[in-house]
NUKOL-74240 format. One line per field, with one value per residue (C-alpha): residue number from 1; x, y, z. Coordinates in steps of 0.2 Angstrom, whole numbers. Each point is the difference from the previous one (the first is absolute). Example, Ala and Ser with C-alpha at 12.3 -4.5 7.8 and 13.67 -1.06 7.14 Angstrom:
2
resi	1  2 $
c1	62  6 $
c2	-22  17 $
c3	39  -3 $
//
This chain:
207
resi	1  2  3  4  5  6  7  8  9  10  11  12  13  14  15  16  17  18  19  20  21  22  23  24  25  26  27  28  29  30  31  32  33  34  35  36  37  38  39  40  41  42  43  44  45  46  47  48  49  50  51  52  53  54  55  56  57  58  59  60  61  62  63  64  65  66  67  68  69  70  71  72  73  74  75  76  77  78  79  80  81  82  83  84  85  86  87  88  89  90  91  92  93  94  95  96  97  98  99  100  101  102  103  104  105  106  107  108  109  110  111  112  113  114  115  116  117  118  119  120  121  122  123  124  125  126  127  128  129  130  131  132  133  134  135  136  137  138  139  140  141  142  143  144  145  146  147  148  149  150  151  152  153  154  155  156  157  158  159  160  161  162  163  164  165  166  167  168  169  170  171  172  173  174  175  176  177  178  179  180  181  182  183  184  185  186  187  188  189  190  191  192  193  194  195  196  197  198  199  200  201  202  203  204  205  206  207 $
c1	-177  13  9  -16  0  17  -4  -16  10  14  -12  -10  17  4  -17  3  16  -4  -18  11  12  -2  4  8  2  14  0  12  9  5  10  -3  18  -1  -12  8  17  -11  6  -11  7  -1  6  3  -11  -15  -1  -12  -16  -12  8  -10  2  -9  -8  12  12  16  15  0  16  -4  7  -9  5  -9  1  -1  -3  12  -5  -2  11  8  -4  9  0  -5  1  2  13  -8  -10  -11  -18  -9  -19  -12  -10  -18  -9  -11  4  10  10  11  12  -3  8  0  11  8  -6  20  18  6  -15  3  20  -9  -10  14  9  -14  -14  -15  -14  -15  -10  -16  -14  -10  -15  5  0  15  16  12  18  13  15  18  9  19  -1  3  -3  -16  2  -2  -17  -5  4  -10  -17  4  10  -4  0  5  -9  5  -13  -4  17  -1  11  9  -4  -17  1  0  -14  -7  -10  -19  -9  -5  13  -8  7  3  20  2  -4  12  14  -1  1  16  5  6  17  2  -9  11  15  -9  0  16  8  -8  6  14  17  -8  -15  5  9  -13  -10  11  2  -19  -1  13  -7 $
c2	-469  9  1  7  15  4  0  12  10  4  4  13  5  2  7  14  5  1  11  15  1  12  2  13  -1  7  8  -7  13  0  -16  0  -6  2  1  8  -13  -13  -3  -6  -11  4  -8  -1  -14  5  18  4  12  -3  4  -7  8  1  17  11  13  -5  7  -6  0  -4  8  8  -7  3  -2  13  -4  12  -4  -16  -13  12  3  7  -5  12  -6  10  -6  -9  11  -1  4  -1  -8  -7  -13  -4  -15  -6  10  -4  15  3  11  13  14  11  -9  14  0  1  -5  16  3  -17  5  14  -9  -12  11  6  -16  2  -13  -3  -13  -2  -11  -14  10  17  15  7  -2  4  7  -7  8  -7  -1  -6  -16  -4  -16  -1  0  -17  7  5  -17  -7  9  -2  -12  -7  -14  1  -12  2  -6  0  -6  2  -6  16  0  0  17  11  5  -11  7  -3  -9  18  15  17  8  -16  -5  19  -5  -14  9  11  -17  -8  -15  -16  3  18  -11  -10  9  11  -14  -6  16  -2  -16  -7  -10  -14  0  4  -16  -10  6  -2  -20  1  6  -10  -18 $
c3	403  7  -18  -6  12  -3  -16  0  11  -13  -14  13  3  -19  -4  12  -5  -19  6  6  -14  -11  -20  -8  -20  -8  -17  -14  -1  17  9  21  6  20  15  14  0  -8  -18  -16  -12  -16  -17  -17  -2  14  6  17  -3  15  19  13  17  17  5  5  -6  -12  -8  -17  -13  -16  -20  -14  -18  -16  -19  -14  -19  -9  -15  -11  9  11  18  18  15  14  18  18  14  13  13  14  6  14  0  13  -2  7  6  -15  -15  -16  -9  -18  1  -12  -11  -17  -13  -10  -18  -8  6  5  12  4  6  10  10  3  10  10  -1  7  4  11  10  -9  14  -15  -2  8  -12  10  0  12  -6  9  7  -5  16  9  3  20  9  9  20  9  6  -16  -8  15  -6  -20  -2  -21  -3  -18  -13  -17  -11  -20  -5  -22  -9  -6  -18  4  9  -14  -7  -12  -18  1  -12  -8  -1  -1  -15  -10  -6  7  16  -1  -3  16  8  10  -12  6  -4  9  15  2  -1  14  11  -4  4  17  4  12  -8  7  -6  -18  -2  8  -14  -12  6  -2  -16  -7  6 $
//
């Protein structure tokens, strides 16, 4: 009997702290890296698109990289430094972070040096800019009232980020050639993994 209590205990317990967390869904072209000093692992296998966080307020470091077609099998690879923003979260509401993908790869370097992206609410029309800001450790009183706990969710398999072709491209073999092939995908991804996660799938690859 007493197991049992213990045990209905921890799932209210459970239930409770997964009601007050809060999703935030990250764009592909954009890779979350850091809560306050809270890392998120990513990979060149798996790569982390959802953040879940308790209501509060956070500091959030994360890197904007995107691919260009330059032509037919030739594309660039345009990507920010990583930067910070600031964003609060409230009780009971879901957000994507949102922005305005530039329509070539020299806009695309523009908005690089200076991205900007807002924090859309799931069925709100607005969408709230967010500042990029220093980052500074929260104050013992501060991480007392908003203190994240952090829950990296949606883990993919990386080659199953990009953006696959539907069953119907609008323009026909036109429309096809605008899009990324396997091949320039690949190297992408490649290019932004780690030594050690290139020979890890280099050993996958070649068993």
């Amino acid at each position: 009997m007493r197991k049992l209590v213990l045990l209905s205990s921890a799932l209210m317990l459970f239930n409770s702290f997964s009601s007050v967390a809060e999703t935030i869904h990250f764009p592909e072209e954009f890779v979350p890296l850091q809560v306050g000093e809270r890392l998120i692992e990513q990979s060149f296998f798996s790569r982390v698109d959802d953040v879940e966080l308790a209501p509060g307020t956070y500091q959030v470091k994360m890197k904007y990289t995107d691919l260009y077609e330059q032509g037919y099998d030739d594309h660039q690879v345009v990507e920010s430094e990583p930067f910070w923003v600031e964003l609060t979260v409230e009780s009971g509401k879901d957000y994507d972070l949102v922005f305005n993908r530039a329509s070539n790869a020299v806009a695309a370097e523009v908005f690089a040096e200076s991205p900007q992206v807002s924090l859309k609410a799931k069925g709100s029309e607005l969408a709230v800019p967010l500042s990029i800001v220093s980052y500074r450790a929260a104050s013992a009183s501060a991480q007392a009232v908003a203190s994240a706990p952090v829950a990296a969710t949606s883990n993919k398999p990386a080659t199953a980020v990009p953006v696959t072709l539907p069953a119907k491209v609008p323009g026909g073999q036109a429309g096809l050639k605008n899009m990324p092939s396997a091949a320039a995908m690949l190297e992408f991804w490649w290019q932004q993994a780690s030594p050690e996660e290139r020979r890890a799938f280099l050993q996958k690859v070649s068993n």
